[in-house]
N, C-alpha and C positions, 0 to 999 in steps of 0.2 A: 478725445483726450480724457481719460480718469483720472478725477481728482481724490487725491487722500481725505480720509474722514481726516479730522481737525481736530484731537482734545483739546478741552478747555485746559486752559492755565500751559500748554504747548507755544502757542504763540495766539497773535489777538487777531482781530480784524481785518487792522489796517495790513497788517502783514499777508494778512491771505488775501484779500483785497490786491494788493500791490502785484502779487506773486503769480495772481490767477486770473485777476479780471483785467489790468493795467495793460496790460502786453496786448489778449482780444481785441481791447478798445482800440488800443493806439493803432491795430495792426489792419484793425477794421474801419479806423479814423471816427472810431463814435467817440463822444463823448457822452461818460453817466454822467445822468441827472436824478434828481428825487422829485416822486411826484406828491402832491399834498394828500392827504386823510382823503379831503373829499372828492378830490379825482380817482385816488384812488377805488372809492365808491363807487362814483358814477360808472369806473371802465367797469366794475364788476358785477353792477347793475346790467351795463350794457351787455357786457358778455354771455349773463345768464338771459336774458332778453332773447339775442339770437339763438343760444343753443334752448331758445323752449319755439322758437322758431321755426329749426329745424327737425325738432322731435317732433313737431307738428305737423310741418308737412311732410315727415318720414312715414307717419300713420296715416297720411290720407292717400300717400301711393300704392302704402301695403294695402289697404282699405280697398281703393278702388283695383289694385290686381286682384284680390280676395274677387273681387264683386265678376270682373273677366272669368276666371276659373268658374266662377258659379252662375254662371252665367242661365243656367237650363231651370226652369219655372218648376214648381212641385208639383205641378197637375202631370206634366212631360215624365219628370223622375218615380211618381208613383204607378203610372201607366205602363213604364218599364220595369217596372219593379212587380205588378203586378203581373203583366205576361210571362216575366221569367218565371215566377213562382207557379204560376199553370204549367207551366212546360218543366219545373224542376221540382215540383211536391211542394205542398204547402204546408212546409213547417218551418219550423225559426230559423232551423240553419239554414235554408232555403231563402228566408228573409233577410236575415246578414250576407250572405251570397250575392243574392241577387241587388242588394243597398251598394254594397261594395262595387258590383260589375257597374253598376249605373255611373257611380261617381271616376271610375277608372274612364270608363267613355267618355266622359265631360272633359277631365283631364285632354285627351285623347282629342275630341273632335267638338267644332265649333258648335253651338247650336244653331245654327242656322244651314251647315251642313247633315245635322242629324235630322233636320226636319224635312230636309231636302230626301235625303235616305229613305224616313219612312213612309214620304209619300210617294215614290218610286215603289216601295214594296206594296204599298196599298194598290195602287193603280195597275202595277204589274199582274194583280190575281184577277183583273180587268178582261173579260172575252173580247176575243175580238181584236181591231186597230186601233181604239185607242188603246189596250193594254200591251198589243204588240210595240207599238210607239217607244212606251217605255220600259220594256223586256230590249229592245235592240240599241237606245241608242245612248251615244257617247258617254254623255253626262251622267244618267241616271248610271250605268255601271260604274262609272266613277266613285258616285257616292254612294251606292251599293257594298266597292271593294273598300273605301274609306272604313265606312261602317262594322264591315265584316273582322275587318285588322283589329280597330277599336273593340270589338267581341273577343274577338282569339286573344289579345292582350287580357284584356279582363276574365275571361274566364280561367288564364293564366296564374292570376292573382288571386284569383277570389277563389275559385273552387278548388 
């Protein structure tokens, strides 16, 4: 329900009081009351209390998601950063490229899946059965093709 604004010297209080509030109450069986000064205080004490409560812990789940996402160590991030720029020229846009493709991966793929990945790619350049081991089976192409998506995405983006 919208109510009219109210000029002054139109009618008073008690009248918009009567005409506006009177009815809800009765209709809702409350009855107004007035609360003192210093209750008044305390709810608004309280109020701002919880809402710095909640601003509080609103930042420590953006915080700790933040932290999820970034989850991959800078030794990991620069070592990808650094083979891409071997393999893409090493120059700056090479370096914003290849910053870029890292963090699209992260996004992308857990780091415990990416670590799983490149040491599949490691092992796989491996002679022999234990490298054959992990050129055939299951898992390792699993996180191979994880990997690879997480690439074609990023290189999507980035380059």
């Amino acid at each position: 329900m919208k109510h009219a604004a109210v000029r002054p010297g139109i009618c008073d209080q008690t009248m918009v009081s009567a005409v506006l509030v009177q009815p809800l109450f009765s209709y809702m069986r409350i009855r107004p009351y007035r609360i003192s000064e210093k209750n008044a205080t305390m709810l608004v004490r309280s109020i701002r209390v919880l809402v710095c409560a909640q601003v509080a812990l609103g930042a420590t789940v953006i915080l700790s998601r933040a932290q999820e996402i970034n989850d991959y160590p800078t030794a990991a991030r620069a070592d990808y950063v650094f083979g891409c720029m071997k393999a893409n020229g090493e120059t700056r846009q090479a370096l914003d490229q290849c910053s870029c493709s890292i963090d699209v991966v992260a996004t992308l793929l857990p780091y415990e899946r990416y670590v799983t990945a490149e040491a599949v790619l490691s092992m796989a350049q491996v002679p022999g059965t234990l490298g054959t081991q992990f050129r055939s089976s299951e898992q390792a192409t699993s996180a191979l093709n994880d990997l690879r998506r997480a690439q074609a995405e990023a290189e999507v983006r980035c380059f």
